[in-house]
C-alpha positions as CSV (number, residue, x, y, z in Angstrom):
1,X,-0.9,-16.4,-17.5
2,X,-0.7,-17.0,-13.9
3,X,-3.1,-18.5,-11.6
4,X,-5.2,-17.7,-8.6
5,X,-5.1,-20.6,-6.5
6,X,-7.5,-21.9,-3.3
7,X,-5.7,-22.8,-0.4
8,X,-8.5,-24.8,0.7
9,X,-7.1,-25.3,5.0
10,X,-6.0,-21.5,5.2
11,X,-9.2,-20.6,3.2
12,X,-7.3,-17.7,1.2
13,X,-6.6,-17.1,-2.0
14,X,-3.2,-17.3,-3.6
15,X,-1.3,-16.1,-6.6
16,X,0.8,-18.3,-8.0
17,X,3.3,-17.4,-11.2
18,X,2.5,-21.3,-13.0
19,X,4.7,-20.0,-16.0
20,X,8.2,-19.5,-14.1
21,X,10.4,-20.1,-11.2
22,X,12.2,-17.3,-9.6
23,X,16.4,-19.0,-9.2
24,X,17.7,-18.4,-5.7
25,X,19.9,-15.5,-6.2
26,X,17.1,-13.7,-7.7
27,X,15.6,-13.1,-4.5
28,X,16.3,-10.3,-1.5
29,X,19.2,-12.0,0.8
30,X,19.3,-11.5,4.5
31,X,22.3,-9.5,3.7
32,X,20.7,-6.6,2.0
33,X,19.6,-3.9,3.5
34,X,17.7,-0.2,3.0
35,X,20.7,0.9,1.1
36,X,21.5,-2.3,-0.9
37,X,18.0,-3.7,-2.5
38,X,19.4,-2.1,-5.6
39,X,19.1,-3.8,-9.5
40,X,22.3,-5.4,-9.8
41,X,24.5,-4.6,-12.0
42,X,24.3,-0.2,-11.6
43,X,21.2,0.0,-14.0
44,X,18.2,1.3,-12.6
45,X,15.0,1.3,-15.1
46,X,13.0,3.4,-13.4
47,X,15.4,6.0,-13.8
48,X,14.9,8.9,-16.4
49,X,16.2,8.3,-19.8
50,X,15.5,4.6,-19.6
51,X,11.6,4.6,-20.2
52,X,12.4,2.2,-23.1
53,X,13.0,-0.4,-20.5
54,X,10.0,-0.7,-18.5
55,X,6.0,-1.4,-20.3
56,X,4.1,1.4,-22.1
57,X,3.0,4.0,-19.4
58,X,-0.6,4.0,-18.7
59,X,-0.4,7.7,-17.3
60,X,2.1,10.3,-16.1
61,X,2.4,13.7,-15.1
62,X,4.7,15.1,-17.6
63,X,4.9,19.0,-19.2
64,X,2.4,19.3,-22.0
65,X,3.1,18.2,-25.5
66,X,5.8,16.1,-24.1
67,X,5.5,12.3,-26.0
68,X,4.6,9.3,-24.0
69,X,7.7,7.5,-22.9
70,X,9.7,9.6,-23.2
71,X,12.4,11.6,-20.2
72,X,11.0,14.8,-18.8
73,X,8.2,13.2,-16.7
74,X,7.2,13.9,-13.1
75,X,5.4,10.7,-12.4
76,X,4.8,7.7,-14.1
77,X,2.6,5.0,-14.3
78,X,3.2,1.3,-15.6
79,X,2.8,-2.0,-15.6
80,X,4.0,-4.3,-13.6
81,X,6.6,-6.2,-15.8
82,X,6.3,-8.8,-13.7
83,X,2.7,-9.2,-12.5
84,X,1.1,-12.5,-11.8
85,X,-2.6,-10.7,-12.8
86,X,-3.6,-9.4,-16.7
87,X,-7.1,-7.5,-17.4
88,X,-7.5,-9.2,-20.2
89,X,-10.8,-11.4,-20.5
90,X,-13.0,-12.4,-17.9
91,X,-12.7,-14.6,-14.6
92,X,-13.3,-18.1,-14.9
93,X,-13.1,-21.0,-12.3
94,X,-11.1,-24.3,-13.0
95,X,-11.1,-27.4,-11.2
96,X,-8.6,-30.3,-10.8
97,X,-9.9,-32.4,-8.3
98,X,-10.5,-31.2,-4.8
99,X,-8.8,-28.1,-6.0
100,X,-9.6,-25.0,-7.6
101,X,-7.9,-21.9,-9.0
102,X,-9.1,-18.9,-11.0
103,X,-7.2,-17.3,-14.2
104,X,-4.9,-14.8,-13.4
105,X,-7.5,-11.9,-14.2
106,X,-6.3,-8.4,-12.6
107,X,-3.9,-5.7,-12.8
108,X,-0.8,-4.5,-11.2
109,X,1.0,-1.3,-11.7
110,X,3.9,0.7,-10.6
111,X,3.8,4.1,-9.8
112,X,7.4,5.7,-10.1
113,X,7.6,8.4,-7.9
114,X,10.6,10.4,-9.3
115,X,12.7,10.1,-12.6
116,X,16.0,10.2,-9.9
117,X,17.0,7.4,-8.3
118,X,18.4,8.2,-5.0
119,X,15.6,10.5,-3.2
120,X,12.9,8.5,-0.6
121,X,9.1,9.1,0.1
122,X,10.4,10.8,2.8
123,X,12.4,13.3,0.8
124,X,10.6,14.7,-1.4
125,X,9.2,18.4,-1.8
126,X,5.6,18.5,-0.9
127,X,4.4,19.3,-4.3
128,X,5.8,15.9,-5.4
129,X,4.0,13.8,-2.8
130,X,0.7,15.9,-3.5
131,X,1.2,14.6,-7.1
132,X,2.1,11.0,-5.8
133,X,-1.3,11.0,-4.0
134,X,-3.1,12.5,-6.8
135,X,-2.0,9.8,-8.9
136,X,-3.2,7.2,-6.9
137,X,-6.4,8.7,-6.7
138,X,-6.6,8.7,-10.3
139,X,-5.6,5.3,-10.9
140,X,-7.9,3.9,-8.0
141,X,-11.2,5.3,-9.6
142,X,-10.0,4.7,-13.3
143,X,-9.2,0.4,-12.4
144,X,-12.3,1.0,-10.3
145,X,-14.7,1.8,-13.4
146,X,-13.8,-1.7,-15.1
147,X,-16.4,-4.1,-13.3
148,X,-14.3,-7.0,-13.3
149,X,-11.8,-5.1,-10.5
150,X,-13.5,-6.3,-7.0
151,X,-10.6,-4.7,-5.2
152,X,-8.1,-2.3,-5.2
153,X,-4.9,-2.2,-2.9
154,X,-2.6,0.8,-3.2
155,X,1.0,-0.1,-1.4
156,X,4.3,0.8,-1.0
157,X,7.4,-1.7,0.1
158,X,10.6,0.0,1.4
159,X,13.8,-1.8,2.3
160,X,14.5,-5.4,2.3
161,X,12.2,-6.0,5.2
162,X,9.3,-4.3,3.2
163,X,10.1,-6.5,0.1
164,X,11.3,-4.0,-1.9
165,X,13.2,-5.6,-5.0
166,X,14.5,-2.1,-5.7
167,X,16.0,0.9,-4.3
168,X,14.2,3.5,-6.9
169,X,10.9,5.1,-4.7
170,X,8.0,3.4,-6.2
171,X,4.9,2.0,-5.2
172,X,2.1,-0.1,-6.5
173,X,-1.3,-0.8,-7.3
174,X,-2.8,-4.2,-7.4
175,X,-6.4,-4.2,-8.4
176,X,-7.9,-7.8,-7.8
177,X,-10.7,-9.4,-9.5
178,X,-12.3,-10.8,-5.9
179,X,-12.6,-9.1,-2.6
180,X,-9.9,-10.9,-0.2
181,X,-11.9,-9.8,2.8
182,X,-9.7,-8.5,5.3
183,X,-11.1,-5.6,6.5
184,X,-14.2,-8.0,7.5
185,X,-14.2,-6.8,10.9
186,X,-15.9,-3.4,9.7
187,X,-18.5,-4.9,8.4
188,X,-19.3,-7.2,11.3
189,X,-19.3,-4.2,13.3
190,X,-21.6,-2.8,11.6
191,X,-24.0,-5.6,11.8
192,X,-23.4,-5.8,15.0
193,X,-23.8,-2.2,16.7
194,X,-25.2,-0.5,13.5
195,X,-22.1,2.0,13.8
196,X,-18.8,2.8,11.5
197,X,-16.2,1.0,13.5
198,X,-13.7,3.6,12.4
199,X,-15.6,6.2,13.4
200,X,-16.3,5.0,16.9
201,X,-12.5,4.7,17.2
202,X,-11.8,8.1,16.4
203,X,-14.6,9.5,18.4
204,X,-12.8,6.9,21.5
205,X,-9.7,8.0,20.6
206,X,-10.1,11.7,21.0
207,X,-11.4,11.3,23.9
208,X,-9.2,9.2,25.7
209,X,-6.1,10.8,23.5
210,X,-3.9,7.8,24.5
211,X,-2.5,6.7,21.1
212,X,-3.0,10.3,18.9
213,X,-0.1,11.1,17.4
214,X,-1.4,14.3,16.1
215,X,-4.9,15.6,14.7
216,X,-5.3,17.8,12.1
217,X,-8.3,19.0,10.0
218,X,-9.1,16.7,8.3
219,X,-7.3,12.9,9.7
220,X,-5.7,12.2,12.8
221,X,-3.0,10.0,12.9
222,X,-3.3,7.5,16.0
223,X,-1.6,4.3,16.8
224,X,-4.0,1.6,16.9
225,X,-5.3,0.0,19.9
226,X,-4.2,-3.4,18.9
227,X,-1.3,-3.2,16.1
228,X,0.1,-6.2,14.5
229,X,3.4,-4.5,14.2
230,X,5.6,-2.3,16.4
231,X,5.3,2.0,15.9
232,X,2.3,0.5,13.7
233,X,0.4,3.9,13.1
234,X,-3.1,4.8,10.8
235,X,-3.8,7.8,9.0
236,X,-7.4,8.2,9.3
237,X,-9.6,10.4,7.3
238,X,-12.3,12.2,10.0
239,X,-15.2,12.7,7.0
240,X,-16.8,9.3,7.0
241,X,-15.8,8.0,3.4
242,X,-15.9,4.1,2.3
243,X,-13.4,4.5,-0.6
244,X,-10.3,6.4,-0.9
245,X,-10.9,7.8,-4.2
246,X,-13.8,10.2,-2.7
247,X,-10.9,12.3,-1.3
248,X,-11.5,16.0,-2.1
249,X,-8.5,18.2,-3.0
250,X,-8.0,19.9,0.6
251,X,-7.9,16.1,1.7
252,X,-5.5,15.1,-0.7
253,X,-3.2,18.3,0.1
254,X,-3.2,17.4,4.3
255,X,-2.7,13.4,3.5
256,X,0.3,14.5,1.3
257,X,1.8,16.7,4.8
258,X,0.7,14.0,7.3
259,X,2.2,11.3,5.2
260,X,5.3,12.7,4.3
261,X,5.6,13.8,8.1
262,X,4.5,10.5,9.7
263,X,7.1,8.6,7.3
264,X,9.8,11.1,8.6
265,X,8.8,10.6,11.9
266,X,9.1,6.7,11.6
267,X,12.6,7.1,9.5
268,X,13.7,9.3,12.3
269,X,12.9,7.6,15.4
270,X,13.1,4.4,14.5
271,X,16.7,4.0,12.8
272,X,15.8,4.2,9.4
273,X,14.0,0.8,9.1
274,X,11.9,-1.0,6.0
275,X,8.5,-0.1,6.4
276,X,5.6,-0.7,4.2
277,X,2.2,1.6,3.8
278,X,-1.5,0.4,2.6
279,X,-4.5,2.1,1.8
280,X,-7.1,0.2,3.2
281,X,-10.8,0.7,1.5
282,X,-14.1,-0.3,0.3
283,X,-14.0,-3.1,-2.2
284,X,-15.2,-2.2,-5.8
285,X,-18.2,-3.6,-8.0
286,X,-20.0,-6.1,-5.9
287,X,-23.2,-5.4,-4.0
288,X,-23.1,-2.8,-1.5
289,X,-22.1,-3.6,2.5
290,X,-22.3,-0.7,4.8
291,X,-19.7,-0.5,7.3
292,X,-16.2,0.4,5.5
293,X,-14.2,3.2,5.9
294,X,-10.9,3.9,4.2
295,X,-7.4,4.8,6.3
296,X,-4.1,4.8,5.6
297,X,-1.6,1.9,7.4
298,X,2.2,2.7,7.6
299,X,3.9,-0.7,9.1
300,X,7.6,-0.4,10.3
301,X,9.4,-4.0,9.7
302,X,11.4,-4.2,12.6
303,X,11.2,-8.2,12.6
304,X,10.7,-11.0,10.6
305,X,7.3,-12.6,10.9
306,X,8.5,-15.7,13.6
307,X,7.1,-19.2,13.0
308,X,4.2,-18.4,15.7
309,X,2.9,-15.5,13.5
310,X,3.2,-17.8,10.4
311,X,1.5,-20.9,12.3
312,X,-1.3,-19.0,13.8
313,X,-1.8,-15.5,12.6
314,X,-1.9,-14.3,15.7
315,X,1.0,-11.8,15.7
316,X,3.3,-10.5,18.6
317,X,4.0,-6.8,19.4
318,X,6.7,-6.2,21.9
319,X,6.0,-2.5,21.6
320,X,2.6,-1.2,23.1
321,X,1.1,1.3,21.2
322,X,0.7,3.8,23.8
323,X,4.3,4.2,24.1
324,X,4.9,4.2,20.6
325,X,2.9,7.2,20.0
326,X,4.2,8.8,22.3
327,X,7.8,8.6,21.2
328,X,6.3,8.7,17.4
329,X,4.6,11.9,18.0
330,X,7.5,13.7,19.7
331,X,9.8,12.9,16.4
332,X,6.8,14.0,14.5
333,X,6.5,17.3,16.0
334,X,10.4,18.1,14.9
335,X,9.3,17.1,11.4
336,X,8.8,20.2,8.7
């Protein structure tokens, strides 16, 4: 099993694989890019007809009476064949020193979006994505009813930028058995002015409608004041709501459209570059702290992170996000 390791000077938590060593050709060159970060070789195993390839499913929307791991499926869930985390047991704490590290304890899973192998996020019929986000919904609240999951992150990677290993539209669930704390700033606000920090931005950003990229119902999308990365835009929900598996289905529906739409928009007007999105929410199973609010992050990877970034954590946007929107939400109103 793999470890969960203390960096003791960066004060974060690490995941280290203790049982292997990835060779140098196994990982993502410079070379490869949105169209490359295929398995080598032709073979795809996230393609229908080779379920025998990948773990047991966990779930998958698949026409009734139709056998587990089998073809014919719509969306499938599995484990991670590689994941550095197992659910099996309970956390403990080892020491070796001045150093500590935790048993690998935790799950990670892939959702396949498609049985084909070419189409993209992007791509797909609505219906599909509705039953992409339905699925994530049901796998956040089913990892978040085993107490030993403190968090859950739901994510996709997409080009080599994104650190996608391959081509086949996926994403992923990680669900972590500590909170890694780095949506802190909510909480602090909280203490602070006794106010959802989320939902003072939305009410600031409607009213100053600088960085909205378009509102609808029930989220507006919005480029945030201070992004870490360029065309870096949210997804936020308007209903105050702490953890993304409270969405209701009229919810899910419109963050399946915006989604789709903002992913389009980024594809579109940005030269079809990696990107990667998050859903950011509440941690899971540990005393309760008022303040969070979920969203949705999409991240275009226009650059490497440089050594400043690295070094200091403080990253550099040449793009401001007032001009991004703009030029975000003009693609974005072309979008179907």
């Amino acid at each position: 099993m793999s470890e969960i390791r203390k960096n003791l000077v960066k004060n974060r938590w690490v995941a280290v694989a203790s049982d292997r060593a990835l060779k140098p050709n196994d990982f993502p060159t410079a070379g490869m890019g949105i169209n490359e970060s295929e398995t080598r070789g032709g073979f795809c195993p996230f393609c229908g007809g080779n379920e025998e390839y990948t773990p047991p499913e966990i779930a998958a929307y698949r026409p009734d009476n139709q056998q587990p791991d089998s073809p014919g499926w719509l969306i499938r869930a599995i484990p991670n064949k590689f994941s550095a985390f197992l659910l099996e047991g309970e956390l403990k704490e080892n020491y070796s020193g001045i150093y500590s590290n935790y048993n690998g304890l935790g799950q990670h899973e892939v959702i396949i979006e498609t049985p084909e192998h070419s189409p993209e996020y992007h791509e797909f019929e609505l219906e599909r994505v509705e039953k992409i986000i339905s699925m994530f919904k049901n796998r956040y609240n089913s990892l978040a009813g085993d107490t030993r999951i403190k968090y859950i992150q739901i994510y996709k990677n997409r080009g080599m930028f994104g650190g996608a290993s391959l081509g086949h539209s996926h994403s992923q669930i990680v669900g972590l058995p500590f909170d890694p704390q780095e949506n802190e700033g909510m909480v602090q606000y909280y203490e602070q002015k006794g106010s959802c920090l989320i939902c003072d931005i939305l009410k600031q950003e409607q009213e100053s409608k600088e960085r909205i990229i378009y509102e609808g119902e029930n989220f507006l999308i919005i480029c945030p004041y201070a992004p870490r990365f360029a065309y870096e835009s949210w997804i936020v929900p308007k209903r105050h709501m702490e953890h993304f598996g409270e969405i209701n289905p009229l919810e899910e529906k419109e963050l399946a459209l915006l989604s789709r739409k903002i992913t389009m928009a980024v594809i579109d007007s940005l030269d079809n570059p990696s990107y990667n999105f998050v859903i950011n929410s509440a941690p899971v199973n540990v005393p309760y702290q008022a303040g969070y609010h979920w969203f949705w992050e999409i991240t275009p990877r226009m650059l490497v992170a440089a050594g400043v970034e690295v070094a200091t954590g403080v990253y550099i946007n040449p793009v401001a996000p007032e001009l991004a929107a703009n030029i975000l939400k003009e693609s974005f109103q072309t979008m179907l």
